[in-house]
C-alpha positions as a Markdown table, in Angstrom:
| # | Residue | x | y | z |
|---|---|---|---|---|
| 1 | Unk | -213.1 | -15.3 | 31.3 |
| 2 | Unk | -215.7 | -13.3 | 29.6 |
| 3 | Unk | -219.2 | -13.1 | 31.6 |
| 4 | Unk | -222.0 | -11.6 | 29.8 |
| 5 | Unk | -225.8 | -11.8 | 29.8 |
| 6 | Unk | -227.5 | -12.4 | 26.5 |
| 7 | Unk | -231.0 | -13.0 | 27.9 |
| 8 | Unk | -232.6 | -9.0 | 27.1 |
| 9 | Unk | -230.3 | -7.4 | 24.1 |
| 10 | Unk | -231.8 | -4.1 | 23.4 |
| 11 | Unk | -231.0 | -2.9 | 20.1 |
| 12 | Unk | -230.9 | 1.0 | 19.7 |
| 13 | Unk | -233.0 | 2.3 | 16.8 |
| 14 | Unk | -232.4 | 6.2 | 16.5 |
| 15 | Unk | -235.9 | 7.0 | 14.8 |
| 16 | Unk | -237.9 | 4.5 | 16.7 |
| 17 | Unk | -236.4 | 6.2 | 20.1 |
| 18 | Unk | -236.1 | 9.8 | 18.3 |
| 19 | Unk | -239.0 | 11.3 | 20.8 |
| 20 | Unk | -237.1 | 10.1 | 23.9 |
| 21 | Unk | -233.9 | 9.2 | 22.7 |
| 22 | Unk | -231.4 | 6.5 | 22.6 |
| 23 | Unk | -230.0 | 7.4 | 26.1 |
| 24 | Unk | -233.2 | 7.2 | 27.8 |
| 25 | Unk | -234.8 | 4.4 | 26.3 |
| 26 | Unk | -231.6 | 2.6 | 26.9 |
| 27 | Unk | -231.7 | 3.4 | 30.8 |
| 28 | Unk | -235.4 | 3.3 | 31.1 |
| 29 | Unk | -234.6 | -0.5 | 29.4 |
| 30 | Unk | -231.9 | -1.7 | 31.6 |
| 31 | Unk | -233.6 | -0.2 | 34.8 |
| 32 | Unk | -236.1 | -3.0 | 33.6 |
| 33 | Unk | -233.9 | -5.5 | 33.0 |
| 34 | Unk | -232.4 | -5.5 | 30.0 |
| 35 | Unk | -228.7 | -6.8 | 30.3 |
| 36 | Unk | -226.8 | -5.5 | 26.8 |
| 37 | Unk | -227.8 | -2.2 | 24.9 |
| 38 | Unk | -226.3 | -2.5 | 21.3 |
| 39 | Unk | -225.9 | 0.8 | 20.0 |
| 40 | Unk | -226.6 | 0.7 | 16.2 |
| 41 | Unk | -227.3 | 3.9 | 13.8 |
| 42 | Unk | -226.5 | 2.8 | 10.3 |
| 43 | Unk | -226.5 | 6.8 | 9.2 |
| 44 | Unk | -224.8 | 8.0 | 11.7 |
| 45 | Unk | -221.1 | 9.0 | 11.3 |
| 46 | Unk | -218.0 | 7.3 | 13.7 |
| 47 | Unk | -218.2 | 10.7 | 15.8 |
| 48 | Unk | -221.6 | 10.9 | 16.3 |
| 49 | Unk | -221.7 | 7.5 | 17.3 |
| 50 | Unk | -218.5 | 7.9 | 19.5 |
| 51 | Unk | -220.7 | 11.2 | 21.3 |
| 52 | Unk | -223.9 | 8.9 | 21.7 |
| 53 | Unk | -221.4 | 5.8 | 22.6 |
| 54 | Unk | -220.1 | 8.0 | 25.6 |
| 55 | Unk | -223.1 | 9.4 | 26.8 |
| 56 | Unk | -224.9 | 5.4 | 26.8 |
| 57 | Unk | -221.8 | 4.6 | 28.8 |
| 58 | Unk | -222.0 | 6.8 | 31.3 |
| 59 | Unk | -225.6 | 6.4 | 31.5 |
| 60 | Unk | -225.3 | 2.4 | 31.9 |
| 61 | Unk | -222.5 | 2.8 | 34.3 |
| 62 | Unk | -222.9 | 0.7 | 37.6 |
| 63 | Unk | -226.3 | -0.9 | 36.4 |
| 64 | Unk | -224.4 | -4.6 | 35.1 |
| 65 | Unk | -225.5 | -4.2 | 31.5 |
| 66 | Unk | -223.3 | -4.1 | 28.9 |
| 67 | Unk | -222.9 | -1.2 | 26.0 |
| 68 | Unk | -222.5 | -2.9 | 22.2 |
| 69 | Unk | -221.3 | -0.9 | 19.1 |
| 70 | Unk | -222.5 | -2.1 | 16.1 |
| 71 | Unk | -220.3 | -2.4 | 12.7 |
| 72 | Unk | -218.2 | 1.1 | 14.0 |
| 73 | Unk | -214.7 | -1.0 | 14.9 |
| 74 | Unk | -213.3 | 3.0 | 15.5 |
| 75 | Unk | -216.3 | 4.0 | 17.3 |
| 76 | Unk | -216.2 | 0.8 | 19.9 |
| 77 | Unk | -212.3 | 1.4 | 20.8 |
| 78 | Unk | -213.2 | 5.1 | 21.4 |
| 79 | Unk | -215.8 | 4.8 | 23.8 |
| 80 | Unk | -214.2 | 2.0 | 25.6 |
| 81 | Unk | -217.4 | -0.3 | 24.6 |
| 82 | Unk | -217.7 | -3.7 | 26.3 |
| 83 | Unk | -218.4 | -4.7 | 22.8 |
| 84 | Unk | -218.3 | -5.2 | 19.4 |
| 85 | Unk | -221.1 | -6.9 | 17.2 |
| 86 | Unk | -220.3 | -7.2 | 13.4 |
| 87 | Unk | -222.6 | -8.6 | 10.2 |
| 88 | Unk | -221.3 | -10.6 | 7.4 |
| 89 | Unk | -221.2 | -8.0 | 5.2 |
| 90 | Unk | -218.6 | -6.0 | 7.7 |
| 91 | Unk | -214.7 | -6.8 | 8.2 |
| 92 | Unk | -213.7 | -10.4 | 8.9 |
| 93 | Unk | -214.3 | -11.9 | 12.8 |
| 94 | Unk | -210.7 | -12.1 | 12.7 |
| 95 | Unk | -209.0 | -8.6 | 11.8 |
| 96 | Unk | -212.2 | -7.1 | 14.1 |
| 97 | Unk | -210.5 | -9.5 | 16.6 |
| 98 | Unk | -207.1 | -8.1 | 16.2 |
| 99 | Unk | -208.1 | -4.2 | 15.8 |
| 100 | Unk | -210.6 | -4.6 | 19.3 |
| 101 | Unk | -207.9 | -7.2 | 21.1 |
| 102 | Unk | -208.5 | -9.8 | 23.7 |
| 103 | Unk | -210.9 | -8.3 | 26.3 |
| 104 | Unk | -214.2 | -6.7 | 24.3 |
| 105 | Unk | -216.9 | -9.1 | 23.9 |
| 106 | Unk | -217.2 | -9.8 | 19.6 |
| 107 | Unk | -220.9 | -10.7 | 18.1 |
| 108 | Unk | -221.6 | -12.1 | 15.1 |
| 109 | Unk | -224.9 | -12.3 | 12.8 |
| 110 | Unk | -225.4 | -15.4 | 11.2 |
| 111 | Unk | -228.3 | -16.2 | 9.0 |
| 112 | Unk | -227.1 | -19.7 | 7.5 |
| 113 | Unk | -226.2 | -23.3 | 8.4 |
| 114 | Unk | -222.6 | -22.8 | 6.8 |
| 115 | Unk | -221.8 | -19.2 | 8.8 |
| 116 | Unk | -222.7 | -20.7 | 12.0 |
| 117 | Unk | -220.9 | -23.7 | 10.9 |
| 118 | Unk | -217.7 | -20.9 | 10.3 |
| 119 | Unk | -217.8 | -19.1 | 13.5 |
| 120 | Unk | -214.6 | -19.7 | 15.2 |
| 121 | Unk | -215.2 | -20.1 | 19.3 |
| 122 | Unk | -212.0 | -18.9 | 19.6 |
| 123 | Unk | -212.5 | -15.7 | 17.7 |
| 124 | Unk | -215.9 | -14.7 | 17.9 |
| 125 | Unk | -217.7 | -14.6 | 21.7 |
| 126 | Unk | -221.3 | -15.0 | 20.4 |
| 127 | Unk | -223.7 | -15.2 | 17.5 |
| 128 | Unk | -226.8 | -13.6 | 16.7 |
| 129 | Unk | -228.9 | -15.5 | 14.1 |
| 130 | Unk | -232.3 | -14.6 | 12.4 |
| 131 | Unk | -234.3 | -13.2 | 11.4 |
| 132 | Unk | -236.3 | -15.1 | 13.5 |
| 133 | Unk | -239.4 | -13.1 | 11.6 |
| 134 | Unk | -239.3 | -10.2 | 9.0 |
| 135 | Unk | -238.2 | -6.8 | 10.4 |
| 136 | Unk | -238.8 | -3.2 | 9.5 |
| 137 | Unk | -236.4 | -2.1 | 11.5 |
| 138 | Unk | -233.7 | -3.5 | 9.2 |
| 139 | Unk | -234.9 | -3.3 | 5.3 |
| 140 | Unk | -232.0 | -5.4 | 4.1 |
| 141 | Unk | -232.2 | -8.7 | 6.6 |
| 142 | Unk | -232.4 | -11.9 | 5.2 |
| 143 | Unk | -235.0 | -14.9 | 4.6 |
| 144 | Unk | -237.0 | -15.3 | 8.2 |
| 145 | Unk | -235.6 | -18.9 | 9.5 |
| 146 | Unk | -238.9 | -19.3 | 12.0 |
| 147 | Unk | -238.4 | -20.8 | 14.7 |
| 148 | Unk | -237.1 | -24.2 | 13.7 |
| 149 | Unk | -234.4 | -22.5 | 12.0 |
| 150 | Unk | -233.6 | -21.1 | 14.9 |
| 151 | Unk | -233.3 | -24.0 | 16.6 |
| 152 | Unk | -231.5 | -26.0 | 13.7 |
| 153 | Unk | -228.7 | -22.9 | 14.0 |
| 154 | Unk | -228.6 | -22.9 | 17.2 |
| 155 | Unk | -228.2 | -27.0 | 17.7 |
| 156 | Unk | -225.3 | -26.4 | 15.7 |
| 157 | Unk | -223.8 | -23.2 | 17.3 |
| 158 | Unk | -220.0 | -23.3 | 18.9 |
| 159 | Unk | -220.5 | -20.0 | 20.9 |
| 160 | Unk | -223.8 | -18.8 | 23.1 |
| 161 | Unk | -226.4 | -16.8 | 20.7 |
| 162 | Unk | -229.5 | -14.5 | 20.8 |
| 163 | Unk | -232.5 | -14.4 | 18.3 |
| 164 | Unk | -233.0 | -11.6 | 16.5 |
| 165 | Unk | -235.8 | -10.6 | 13.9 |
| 166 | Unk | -239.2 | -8.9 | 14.5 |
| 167 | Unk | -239.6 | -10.8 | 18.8 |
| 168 | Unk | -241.9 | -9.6 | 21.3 |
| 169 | Unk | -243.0 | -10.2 | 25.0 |
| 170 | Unk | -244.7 | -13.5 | 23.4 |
| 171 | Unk | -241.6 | -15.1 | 22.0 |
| 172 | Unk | -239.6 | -15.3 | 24.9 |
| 173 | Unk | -241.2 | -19.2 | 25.1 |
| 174 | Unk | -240.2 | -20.2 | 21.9 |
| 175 | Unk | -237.0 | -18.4 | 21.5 |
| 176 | Unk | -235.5 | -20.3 | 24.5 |
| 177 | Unk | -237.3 | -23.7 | 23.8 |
| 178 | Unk | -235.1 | -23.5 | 20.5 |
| 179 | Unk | -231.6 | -23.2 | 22.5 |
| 180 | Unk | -230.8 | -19.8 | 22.6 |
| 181 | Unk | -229.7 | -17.6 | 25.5 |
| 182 | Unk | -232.3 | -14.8 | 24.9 |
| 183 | Unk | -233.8 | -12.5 | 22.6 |
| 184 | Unk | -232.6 | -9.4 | 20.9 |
| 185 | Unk | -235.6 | -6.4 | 20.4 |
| 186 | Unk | -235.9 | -3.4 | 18.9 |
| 187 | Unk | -239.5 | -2.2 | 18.7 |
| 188 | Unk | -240.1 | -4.4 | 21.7 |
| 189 | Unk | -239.0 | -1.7 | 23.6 |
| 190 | Unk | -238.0 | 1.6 | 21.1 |
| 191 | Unk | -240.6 | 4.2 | 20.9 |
| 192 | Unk | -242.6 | 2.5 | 23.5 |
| 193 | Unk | -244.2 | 5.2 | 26.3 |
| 194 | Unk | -243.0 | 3.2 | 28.7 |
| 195 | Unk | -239.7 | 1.3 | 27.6 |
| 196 | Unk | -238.8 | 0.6 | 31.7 |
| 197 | Unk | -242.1 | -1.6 | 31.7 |
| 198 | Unk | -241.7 | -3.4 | 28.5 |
| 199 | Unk | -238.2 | -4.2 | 29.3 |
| 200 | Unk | -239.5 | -5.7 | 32.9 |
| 201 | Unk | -242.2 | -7.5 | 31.0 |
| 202 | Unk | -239.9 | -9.2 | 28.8 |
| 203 | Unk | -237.3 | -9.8 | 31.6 |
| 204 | Unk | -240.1 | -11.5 | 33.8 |
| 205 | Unk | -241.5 | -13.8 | 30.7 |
| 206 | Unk | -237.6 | -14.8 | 31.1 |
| 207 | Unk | -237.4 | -15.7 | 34.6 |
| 208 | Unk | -241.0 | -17.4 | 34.5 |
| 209 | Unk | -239.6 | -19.7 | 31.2 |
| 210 | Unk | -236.6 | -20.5 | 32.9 |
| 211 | Unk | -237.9 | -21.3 | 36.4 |
């Protein structure tokens, strides 16, 4: 049985964290309570992201949070990721399935009623649908769903999800009123001076939602 934590999901951005770095934000973040780091760098090649991948590891290792490739199948074997989180415009849930085998956690984005009707529970672990809200920290997402979206594709979700798309501190409310596990940031936490306390905000508008 897979356990895993979707409440905080960090998502790397390598120019947002460029002053710091993705290694540091990501243990300043999980020091404050994020629970997965997805590493995602849409320029950089399968070994860079297998040197980063590594380093993220080794840096997250003991602390309970998960490490997440995104889209890099190769990349996610390599480094012995807990995870592999794919978009609809990458390789099927299924042959990602058979390349990553039994044991690594598999996301999924989903931005419609019919791909969250299409996830199979038995393939995929968990979805990650938005945009909740327009992003500039992905250029090529899809129509914002708002909230109520959110919560119409979550009603209708067969596997746990996250929100993804432009959330803050200040969502955290709405984002688990509408059914999903948690929230996925990016400049939430990337680039901020101090990503540790963002990360502990966040984590503590969590808690105080959930009781």
């Amino acid at each position: 049985m897979k356990t895993f934590d979707l409440s905080l999901y960090l998502v790397l951005d390598p120019d947002l964290c460029a002053e710091a770095g993705m290694v540091e934000t990501a243990r300043a973040a999980v020091a404050g309570g994020a629970t997965i780091v997805q590493l995602r760098d849409k320029h950089a090649g399968t070994a860079s992201m297998i040197e980063t991948g590594r380093a993220l590891k080794a840096a997250l290792a003991g602390s309970g949070a998960l490490l997440v490739v995104n889209d890099d199948v190769e990349a996610a074997i390599a480094i012995g990721a807990d995870g592999l989180h794919i978009g609809q415009e990458d390789m099927d849930a299924r042959s990602a399935r058979r390349l990553i085998g039994p044991s690594m956690i598999l996301g999924l984005s989903v931005e419609t009623e019919e791909l969250v009707a299409a996830v199979e529970a038995d393939v995929v672990d968990y979805a990650g649908i938005g945009p909740v809200f327009a992003t500039p920290t992905k250029q090529d997402h899809k129509q914002p769903i708002g909230f109520d979206g959110l919560a119409r594709l979550v009603s209708i979700c067969p596997v746990p999800s996250v929100a993804i798309g432009g959330l803050k501190a200040g969502n955290v409310g709405d984002v688990l009123a509408a059914g999903a596990e948690g929230l996925a940031v990016v400049s939430a936490i990337c680039g901020r001076p101090d990503p540790r306390g963002e990360a502990a905000f966040i984590a503590e508008q969590i808690r105080k939602v959930r009781g």
